[in-house]
C-alpha positions as semicolon CSV with decimal commas, in nm:
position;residue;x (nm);y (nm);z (nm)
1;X;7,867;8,946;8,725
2;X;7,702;8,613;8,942
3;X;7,632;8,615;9,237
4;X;7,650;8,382;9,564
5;X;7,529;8,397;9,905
6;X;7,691;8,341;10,204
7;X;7,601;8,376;10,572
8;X;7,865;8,625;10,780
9;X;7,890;8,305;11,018
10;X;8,081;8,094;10,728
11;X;8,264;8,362;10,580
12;X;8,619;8,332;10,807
13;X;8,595;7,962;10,684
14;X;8,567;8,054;10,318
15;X;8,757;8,364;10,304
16;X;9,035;8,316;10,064
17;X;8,782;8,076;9,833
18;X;8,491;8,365;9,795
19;X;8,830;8,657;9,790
20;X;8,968;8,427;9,444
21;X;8,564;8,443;9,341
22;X;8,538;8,783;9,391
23;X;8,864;8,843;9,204
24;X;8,786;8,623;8,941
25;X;8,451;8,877;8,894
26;X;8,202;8,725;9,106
27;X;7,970;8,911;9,345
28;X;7,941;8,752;9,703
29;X;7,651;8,903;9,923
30;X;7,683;8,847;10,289
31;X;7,397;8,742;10,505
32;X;7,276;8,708;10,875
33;X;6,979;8,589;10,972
34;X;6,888;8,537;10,606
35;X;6,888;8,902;10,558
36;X;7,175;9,086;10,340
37;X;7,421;9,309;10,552
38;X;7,729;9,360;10,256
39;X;7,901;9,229;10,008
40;X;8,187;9,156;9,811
41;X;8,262;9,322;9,482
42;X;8,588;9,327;9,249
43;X;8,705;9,669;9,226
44;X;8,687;9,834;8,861
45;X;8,944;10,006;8,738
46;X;8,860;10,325;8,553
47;X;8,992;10,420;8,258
48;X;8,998;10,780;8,175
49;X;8,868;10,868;7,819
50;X;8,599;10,569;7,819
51;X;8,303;10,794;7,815
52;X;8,462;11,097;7,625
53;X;8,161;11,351;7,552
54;X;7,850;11,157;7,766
55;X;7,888;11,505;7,994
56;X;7,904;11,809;7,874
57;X;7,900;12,166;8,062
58;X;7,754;12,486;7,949
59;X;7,983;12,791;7,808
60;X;7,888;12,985;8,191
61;X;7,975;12,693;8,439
62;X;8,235;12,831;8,627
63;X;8,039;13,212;8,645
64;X;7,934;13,355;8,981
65;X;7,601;13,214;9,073
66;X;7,323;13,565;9,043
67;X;7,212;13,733;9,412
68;X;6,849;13,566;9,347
69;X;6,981;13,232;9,323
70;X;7,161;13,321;9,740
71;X;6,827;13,490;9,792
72;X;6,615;13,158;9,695
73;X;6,387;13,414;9,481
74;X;6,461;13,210;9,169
């Protein structure tokens, strides 16, 4: 993803120029007074499935948490 600066004072101006670059991919970052304050990102859609098995949980996940663990003695 590039990447373009712009300062908040030219943004109305631009608006619908750096909203087709950010929907084309690009990342805008939005200064004033040459210091960044936001930016502009496309949003990612997620797909469900992409990372199938990067997390995995152990067998007592869902079991009530012991008394020491509420106590802070563990």
């Amino acid at each position: 993803m590039h990447g373009k600066t712009v300062d908040v004072e030219d943004v109305p101006g631009q608006f619908k120029d750096l909203l087709g670059r950010v929907m084309a991919g690009e990342r805008i970052v939005l200064h004033k007074d040459n210091k960044p304050v936001a930016e502009m990102t496309p949003v990612i859609k997620r797909r469900a499935g992409l990372h199938a098995g990067a997390i995995c949980t152990s067998g007592d996940f869902d079991e009530e948490l012991p008394e020491k663990f509420w106590s802070g003695e563990m």
